[in-house]
C-alpha positions as CSV (number, residue, x, y, z in Angstrom):
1,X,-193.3,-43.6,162.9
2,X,-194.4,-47.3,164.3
3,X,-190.6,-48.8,164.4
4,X,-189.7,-52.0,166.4
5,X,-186.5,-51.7,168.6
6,X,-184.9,-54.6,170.1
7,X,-181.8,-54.5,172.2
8,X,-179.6,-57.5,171.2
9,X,-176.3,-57.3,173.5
10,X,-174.7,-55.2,175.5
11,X,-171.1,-56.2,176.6
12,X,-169.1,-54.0,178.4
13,X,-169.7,-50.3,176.9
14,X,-170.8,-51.8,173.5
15,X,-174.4,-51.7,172.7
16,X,-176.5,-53.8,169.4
17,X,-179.9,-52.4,168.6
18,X,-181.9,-54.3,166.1
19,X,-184.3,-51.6,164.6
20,X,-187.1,-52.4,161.5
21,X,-189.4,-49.6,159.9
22,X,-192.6,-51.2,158.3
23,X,-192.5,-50.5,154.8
24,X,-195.8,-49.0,154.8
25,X,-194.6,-46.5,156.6
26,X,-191.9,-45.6,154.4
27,X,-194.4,-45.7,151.2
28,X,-196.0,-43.0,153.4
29,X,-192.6,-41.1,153.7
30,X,-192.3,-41.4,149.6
31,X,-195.6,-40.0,148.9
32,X,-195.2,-37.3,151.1
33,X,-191.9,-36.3,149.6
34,X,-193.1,-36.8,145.7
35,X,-196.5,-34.7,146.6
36,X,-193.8,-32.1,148.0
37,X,-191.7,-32.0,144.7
38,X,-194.2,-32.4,142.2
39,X,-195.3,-28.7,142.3
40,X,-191.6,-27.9,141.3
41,X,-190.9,-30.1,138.3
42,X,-190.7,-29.5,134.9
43,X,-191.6,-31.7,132.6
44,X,-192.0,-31.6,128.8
45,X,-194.9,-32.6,127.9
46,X,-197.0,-31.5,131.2
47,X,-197.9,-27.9,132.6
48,X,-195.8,-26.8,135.5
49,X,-197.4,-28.6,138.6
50,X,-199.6,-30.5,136.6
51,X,-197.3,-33.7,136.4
52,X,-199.5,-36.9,137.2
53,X,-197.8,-38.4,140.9
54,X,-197.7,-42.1,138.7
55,X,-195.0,-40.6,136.3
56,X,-192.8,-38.7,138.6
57,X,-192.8,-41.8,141.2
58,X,-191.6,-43.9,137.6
59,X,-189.2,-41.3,136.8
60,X,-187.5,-40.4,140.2
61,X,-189.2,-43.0,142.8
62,X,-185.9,-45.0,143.1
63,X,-183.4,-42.0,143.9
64,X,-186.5,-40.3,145.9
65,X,-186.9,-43.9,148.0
66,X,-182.4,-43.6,148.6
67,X,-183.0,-40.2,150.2
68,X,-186.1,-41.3,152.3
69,X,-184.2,-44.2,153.5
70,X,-181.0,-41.8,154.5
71,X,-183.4,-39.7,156.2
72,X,-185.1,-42.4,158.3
73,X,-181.9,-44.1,159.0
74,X,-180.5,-41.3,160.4
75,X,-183.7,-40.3,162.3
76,X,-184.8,-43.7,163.9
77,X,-180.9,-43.7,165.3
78,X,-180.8,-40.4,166.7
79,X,-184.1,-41.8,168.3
80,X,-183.1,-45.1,169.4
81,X,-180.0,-43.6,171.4
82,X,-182.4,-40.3,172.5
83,X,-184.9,-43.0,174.1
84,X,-182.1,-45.2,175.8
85,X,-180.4,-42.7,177.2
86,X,-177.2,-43.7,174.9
87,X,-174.0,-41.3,174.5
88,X,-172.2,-42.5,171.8
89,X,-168.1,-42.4,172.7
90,X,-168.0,-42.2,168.6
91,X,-170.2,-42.9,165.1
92,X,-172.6,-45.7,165.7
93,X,-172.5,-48.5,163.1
94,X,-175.2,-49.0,161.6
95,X,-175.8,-52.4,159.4
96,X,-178.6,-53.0,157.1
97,X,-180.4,-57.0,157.6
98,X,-182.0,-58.4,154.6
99,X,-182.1,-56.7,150.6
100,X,-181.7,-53.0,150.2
101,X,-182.8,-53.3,146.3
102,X,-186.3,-54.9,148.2
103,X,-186.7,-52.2,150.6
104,X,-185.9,-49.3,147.7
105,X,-189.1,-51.5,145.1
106,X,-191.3,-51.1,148.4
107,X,-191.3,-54.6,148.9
108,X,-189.8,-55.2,152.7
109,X,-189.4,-53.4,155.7
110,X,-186.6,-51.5,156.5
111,X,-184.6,-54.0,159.0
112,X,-180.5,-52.7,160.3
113,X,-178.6,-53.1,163.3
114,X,-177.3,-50.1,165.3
115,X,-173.4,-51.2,166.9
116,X,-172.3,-47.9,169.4
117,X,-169.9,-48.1,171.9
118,X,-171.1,-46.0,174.8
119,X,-169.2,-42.9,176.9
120,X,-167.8,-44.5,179.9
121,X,-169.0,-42.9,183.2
122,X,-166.3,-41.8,185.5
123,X,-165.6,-38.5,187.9
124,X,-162.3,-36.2,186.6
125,X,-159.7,-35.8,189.0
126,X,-160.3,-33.0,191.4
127,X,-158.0,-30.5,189.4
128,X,-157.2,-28.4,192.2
129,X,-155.6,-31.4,193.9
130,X,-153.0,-31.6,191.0
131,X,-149.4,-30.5,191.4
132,X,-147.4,-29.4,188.7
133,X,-143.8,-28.5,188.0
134,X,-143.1,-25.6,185.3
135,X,-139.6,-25.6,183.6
136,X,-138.8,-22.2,183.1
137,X,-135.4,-20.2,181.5
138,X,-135.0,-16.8,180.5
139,X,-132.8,-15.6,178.1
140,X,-129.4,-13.4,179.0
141,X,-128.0,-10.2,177.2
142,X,-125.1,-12.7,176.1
143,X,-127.7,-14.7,174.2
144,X,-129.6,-11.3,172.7
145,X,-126.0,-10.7,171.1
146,X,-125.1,-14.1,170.1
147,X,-127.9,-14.0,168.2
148,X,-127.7,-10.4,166.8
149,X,-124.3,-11.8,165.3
150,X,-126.1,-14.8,163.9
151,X,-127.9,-12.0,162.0
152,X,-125.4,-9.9,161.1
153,X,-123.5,-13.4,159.7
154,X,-126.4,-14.4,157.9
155,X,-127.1,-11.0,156.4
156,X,-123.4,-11.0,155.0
157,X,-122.7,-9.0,152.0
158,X,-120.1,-10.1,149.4
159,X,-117.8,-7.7,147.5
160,X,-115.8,-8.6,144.3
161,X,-112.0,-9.2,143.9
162,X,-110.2,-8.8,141.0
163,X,-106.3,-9.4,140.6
164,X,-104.3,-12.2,139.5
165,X,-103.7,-13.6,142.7
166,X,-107.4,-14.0,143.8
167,X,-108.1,-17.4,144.5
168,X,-111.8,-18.7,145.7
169,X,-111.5,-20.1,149.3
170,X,-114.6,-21.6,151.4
171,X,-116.9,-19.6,152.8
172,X,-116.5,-17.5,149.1
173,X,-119.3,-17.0,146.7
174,X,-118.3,-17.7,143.2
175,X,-120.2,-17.0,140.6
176,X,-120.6,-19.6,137.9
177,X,-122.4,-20.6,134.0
178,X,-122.1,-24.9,133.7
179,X,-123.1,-27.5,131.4
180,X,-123.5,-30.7,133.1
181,X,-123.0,-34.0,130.7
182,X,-123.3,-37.5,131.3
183,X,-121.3,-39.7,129.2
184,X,-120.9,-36.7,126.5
185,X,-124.4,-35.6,126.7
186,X,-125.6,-32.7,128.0
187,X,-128.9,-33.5,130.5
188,X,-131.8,-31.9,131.6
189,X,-131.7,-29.1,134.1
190,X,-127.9,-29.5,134.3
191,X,-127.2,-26.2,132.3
192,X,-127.3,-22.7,134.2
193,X,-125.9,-18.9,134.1
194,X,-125.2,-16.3,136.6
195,X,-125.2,-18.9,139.8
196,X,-124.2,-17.4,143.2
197,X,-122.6,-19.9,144.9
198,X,-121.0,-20.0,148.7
199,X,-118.2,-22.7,148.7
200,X,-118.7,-25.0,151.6
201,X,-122.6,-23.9,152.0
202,X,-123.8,-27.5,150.7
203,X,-126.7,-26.4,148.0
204,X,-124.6,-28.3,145.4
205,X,-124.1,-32.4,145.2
206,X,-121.5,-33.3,147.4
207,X,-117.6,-32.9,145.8
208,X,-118.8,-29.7,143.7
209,X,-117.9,-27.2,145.7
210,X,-114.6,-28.8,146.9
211,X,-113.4,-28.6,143.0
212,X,-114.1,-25.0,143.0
213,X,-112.0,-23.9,145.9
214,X,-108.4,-22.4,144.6
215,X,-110.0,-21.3,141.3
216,X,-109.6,-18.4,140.0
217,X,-111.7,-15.3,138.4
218,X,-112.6,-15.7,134.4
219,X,-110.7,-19.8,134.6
220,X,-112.6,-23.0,133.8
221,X,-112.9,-25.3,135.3
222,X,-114.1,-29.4,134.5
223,X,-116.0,-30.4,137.9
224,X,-116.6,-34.3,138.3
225,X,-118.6,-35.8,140.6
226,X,-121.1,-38.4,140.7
227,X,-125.0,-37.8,141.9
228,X,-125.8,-39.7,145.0
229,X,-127.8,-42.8,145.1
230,X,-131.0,-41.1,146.8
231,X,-131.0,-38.3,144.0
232,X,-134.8,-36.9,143.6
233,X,-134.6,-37.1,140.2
234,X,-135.0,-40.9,139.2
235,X,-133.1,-40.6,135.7
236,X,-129.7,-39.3,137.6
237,X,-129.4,-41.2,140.9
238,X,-125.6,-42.4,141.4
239,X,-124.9,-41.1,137.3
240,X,-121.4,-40.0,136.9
241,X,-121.2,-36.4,135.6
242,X,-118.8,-33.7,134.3
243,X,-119.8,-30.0,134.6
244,X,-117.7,-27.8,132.2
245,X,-117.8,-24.5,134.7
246,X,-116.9,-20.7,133.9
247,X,-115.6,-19.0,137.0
248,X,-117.0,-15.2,136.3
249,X,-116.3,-13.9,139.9
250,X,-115.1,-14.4,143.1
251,X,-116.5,-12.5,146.1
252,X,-115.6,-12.3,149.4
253,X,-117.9,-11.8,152.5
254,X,-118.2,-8.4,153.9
255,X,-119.2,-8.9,157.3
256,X,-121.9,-6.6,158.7
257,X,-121.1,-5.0,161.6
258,X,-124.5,-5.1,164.3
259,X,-125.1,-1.1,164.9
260,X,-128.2,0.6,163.7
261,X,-127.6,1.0,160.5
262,X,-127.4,-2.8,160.3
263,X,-130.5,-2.9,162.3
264,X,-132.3,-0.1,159.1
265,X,-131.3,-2.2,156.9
266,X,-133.6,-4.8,158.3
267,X,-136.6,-2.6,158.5
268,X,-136.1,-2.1,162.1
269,X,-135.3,1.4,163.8
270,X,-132.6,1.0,165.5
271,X,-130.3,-1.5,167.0
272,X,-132.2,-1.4,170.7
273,X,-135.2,-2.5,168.9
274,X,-133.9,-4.9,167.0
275,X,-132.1,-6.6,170.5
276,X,-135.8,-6.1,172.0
277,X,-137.4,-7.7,169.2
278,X,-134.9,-10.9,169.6
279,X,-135.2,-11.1,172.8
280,X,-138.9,-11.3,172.3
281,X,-138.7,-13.9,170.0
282,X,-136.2,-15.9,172.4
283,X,-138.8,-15.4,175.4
284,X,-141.5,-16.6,173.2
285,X,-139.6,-19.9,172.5
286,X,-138.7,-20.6,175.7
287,X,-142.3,-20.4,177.1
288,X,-143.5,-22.6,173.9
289,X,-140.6,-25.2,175.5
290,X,-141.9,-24.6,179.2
291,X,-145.6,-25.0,178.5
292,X,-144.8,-28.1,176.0
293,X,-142.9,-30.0,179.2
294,X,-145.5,-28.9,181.5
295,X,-148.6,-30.2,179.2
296,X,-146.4,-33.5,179.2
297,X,-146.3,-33.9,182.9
298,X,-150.0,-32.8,183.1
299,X,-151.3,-35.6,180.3
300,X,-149.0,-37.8,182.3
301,X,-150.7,-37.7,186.0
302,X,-153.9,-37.5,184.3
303,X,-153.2,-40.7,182.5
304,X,-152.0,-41.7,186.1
305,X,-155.2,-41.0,188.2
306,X,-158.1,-42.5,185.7
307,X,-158.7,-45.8,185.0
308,X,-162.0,-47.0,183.7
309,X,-163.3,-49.3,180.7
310,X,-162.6,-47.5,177.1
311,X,-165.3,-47.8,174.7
312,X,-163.4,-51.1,172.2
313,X,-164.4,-49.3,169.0
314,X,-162.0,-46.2,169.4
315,X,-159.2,-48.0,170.8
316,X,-159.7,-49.9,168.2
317,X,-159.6,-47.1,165.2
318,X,-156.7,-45.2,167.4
319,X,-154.5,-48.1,167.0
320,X,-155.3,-49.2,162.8
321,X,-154.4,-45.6,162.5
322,X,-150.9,-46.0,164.9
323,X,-150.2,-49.5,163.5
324,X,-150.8,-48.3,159.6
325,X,-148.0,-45.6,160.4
326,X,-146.0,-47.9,161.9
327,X,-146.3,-50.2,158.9
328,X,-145.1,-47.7,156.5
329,X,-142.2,-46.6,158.4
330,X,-141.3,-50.4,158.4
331,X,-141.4,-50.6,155.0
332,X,-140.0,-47.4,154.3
333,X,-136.9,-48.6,156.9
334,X,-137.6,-46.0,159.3
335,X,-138.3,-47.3,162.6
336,X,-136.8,-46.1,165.6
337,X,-134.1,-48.4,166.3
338,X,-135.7,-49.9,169.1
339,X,-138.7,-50.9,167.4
340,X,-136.8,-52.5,164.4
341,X,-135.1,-55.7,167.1
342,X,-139.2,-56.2,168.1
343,X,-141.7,-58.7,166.7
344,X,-144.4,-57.3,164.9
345,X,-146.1,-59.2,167.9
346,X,-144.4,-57.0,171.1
347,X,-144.4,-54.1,168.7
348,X,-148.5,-54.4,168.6
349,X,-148.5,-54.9,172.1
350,X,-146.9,-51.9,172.9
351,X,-148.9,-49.7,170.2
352,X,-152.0,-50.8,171.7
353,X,-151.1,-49.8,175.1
354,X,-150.5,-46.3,173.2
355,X,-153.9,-46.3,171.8
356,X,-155.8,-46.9,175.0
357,X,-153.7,-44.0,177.0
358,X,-154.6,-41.6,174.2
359,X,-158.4,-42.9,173.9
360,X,-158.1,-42.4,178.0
361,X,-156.7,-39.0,177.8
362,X,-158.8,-37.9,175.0
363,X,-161.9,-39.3,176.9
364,X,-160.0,-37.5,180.6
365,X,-160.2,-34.1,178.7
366,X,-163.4,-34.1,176.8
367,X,-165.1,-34.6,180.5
368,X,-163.3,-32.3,181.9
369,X,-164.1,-29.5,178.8
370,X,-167.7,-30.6,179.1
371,X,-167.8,-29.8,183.0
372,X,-166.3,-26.7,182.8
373,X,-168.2,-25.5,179.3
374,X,-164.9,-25.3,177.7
375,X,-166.0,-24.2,174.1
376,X,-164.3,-23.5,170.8
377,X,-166.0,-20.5,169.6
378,X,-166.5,-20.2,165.6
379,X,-164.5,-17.2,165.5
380,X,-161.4,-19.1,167.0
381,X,-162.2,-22.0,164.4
382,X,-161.8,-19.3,161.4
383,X,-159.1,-18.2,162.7
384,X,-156.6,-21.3,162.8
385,X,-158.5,-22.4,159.4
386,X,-157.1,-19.1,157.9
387,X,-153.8,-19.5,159.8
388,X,-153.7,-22.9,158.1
389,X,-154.7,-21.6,154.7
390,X,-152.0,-19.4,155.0
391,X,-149.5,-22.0,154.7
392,X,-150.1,-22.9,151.2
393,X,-149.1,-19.8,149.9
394,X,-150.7,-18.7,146.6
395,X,-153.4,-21.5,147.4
396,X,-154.7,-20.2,150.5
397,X,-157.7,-19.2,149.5
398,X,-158.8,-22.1,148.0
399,X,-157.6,-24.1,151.2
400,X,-159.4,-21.7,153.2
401,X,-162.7,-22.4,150.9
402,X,-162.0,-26.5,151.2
403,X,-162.0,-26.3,154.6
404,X,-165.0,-24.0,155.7
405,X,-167.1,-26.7,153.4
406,X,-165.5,-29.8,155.1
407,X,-166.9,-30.9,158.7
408,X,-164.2,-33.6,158.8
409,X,-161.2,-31.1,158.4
410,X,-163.0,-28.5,160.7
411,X,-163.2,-31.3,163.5
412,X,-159.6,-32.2,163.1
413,X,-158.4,-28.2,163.7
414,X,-161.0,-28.1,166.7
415,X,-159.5,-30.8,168.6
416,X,-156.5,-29.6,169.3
417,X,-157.6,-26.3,170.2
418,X,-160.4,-27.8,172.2
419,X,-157.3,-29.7,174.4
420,X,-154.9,-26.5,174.9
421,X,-158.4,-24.9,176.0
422,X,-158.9,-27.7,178.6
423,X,-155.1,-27.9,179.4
424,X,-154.9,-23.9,180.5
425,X,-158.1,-24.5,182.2
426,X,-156.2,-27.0,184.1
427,X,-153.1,-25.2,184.3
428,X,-155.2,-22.4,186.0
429,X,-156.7,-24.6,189.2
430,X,-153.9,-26.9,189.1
431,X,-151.0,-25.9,191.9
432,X,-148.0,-25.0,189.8
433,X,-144.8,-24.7,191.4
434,X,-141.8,-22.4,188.1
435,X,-138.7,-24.1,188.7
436,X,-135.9,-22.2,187.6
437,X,-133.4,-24.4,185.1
438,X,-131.0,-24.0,182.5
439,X,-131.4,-23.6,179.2
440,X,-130.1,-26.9,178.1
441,X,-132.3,-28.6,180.2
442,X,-135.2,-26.7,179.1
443,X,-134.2,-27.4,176.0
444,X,-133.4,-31.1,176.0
445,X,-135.5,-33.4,173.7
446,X,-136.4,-36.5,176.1
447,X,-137.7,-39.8,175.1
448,X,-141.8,-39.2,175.2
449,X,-143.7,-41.7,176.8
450,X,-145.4,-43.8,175.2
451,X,-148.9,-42.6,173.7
452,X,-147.9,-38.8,174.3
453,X,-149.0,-36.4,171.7
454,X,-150.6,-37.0,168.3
């Protein structure tokens, strides 16, 4: 193909390339590709393969001419950054010059501009030079049984009691039928039977459970209370109400005591294996806390040790995607309080600073995975695309399907197993020091710097 590239700027690590295709040579392109379909068509009127090349460039020339044009566009770029040695830090831009409809009727040559920011060059840190600090906290037997009474709370049963002086106290379940009226009329979804209720457990609208305490079993009883202003339901925020309620029961916890029947009841063996399993699960959240504060300090003396030129285009989409969030949490009133006493004008300041340390980091890691072959395999790709699936339930399957025919969904669940790739790679030749602490500390939520995560 005889196209003419000229370079028009380059500033910084942001390259133009002018780039024009005669249109002879797409004509060529178009009778190559009709002379390909032809054979295939059918047409009424004509024997298969027998359709004359003059009616099938009338009837599908135009949609034909779209793909041809797709095609070269994407081929002459490919070849344009091949031959200049080019690698692109994201999507080049590529703007057509002159009248599309012209080039489509055959009538001008194809004529765009190519916009690419380029990778910056710079050498990683030596990672074996990097020291680290790991956070770590293991859990004690006094936990293990704090938590096996957690359980055994949690997994409660409730017995019923009868007798005239019963009298439903918190921490009771009572078990209710109401009508729910507003102004005399009974509203949707305020009527139900047979509701198992724990007084004090907050699942009803605030002062509904407080009327019920010191009723008894078989009484009735008129609860009033009015539906807070941020109700879900549109039609009943801040709505006074009256709920004509029919005490049936009142039951009173039954603690379960932890011993291995408590522990069958579960599905586990015995209590021992229930305390092992626990434990487990303590252990497991305690590393997931360790490995999150030590990936924290990592990103942060990486972010610390590069500095080079970052390629204007991705800061550039990092921080319209930042700044739209932060827009809608304005809106929304739910900034941080800090951020709500800024000017949009120091608040953009700051965000962009956010955007270029995650553009640098992103940029720190990639080079670092690409040195060291750090791959995602497809089988590791499946694999969080089904765990993700998974979370939708009855649905997952058609997740699962959305997202094995979407490249732009399959990128975004790559990445981030792409980075905790790269960071145990690091973890492995950095030097890291385990320094014992307690669990509070391990545990506290600190104030992330800015830019980390996301």
């Amino acid at each position: 193909m005889s196209m003419q590239v000229v370079e028009k700027s380059v500033e910084g690590l942001s390259r133009v390339y002018g780039v024009t295709v005669p249109a002879k040579d797409l004509a060529e392109k178009l009778e190559a590709r009709i002379a390909e379909i032809t054979p295939t068509l059918r047409i009424k009127g004509f024997r298969p393969g027998k359709v004359p090349t003059a009616h099938v460039r009338r009837l599908y020339g135009k949609g034909l001419m779209s793909e041809v044009l797709e095609q070269t566009l994407s081929e002459t770029t490919q070849k344009v950054l091949n031959d200049n040695n080019v690698r692109p830090a994201s999507e080049p831009d590529l703007k057509p010059e002159g009248d599309l409809a012209e080039v489509i009727e055959g009538k001008a040559d194809l004529a765009y501009e190519i916009a690419v920011d380029v990778m910056p060059e710079f050498e990683p840190v030596d990672l074996e030079k990097l020291s680290l600090t790991r956070p770590v906290y293991e859990p004690t037997d006094k936990e293990v049984d704090e938590a096996v009474d957690e359980l055994a709370k949690q997994n409660r049963t409730y017995e019923t009691k009868t007798g005239k002086t019963v009298k439903a106290k918190e921490g009771d379940m009572v078990v209710i039928d109401f009508i729910g009226r507003i102004d005399g009329e009974a509203f949707e979804g305020g009527t139900a039977n047979d509701v198992e209720l724990v007084l004090g457990s907050g699942q009803f609208i605030p002062g509904f459970e407080d009327q019920l305490v010191g009723a008894k079993p078989e009484s009735d009883v008129t609860v009033k209370v009015s539906f807070p202003e941020d109700y879900q339901a549109e039609n009943l925020k801040g709505k006074a109400a009256e709920f004509e309620t029919k005490v049936k029961e009142v039951k009173v916890p039954v603690e379960s005591k932890p011993d291995d029947a408590f522990a069958e009841r579960l599905g586990v063996e015995n209590l021992e294996k229930l305390r092992e399993l626990i434990k487990t699960n303590l252990e497991q959240q305690y590393a997931g806390a360790s490995r999150f504060k030590l990936k924290r300090a990592l990103l942060d003396q990486l972010d610390e040790k590069h500095d080079f030129p970052l390629p204007p285009k991705m800061v550039e989409a990092e921080f319209a995607s930042i700044w739209s969030q932060v827009q809608q949490d304005k809106e929304a009133g739910q900034l941080p309080e800090d951020d709500a006493k800024k000017t949009d004008e120091q608040l953009e300041t700051e965000y962009r600073k956010i955007a270029e340390r995650r553009v640098r980091l992103g940029l720190v890691l990639a080079e670092i995975g690409r040195i060291n072959s750090v791959q995602v395999t497809d089988q590791e790709l499946m694999n969080a695309m089904r765990q993700e699936a998974m979370r939708y339930g009855a649905s997952a399957q058609q997740i699962f399907d959305l997202l094995r025919n979407n490249p732009n969904a399959q990128a975004q669940i790559r990445a981030p197993l792409f980075e905790d790739k790269v960071v145990d790679l690091i973890v492995e030749k950095a030097k890291v020091k385990d320094k014992k602490v307690s669990k509070d500390e391990l545990m506290k939520e600190e104030d992330l710097p800015a830019g980390y995560g996301g």
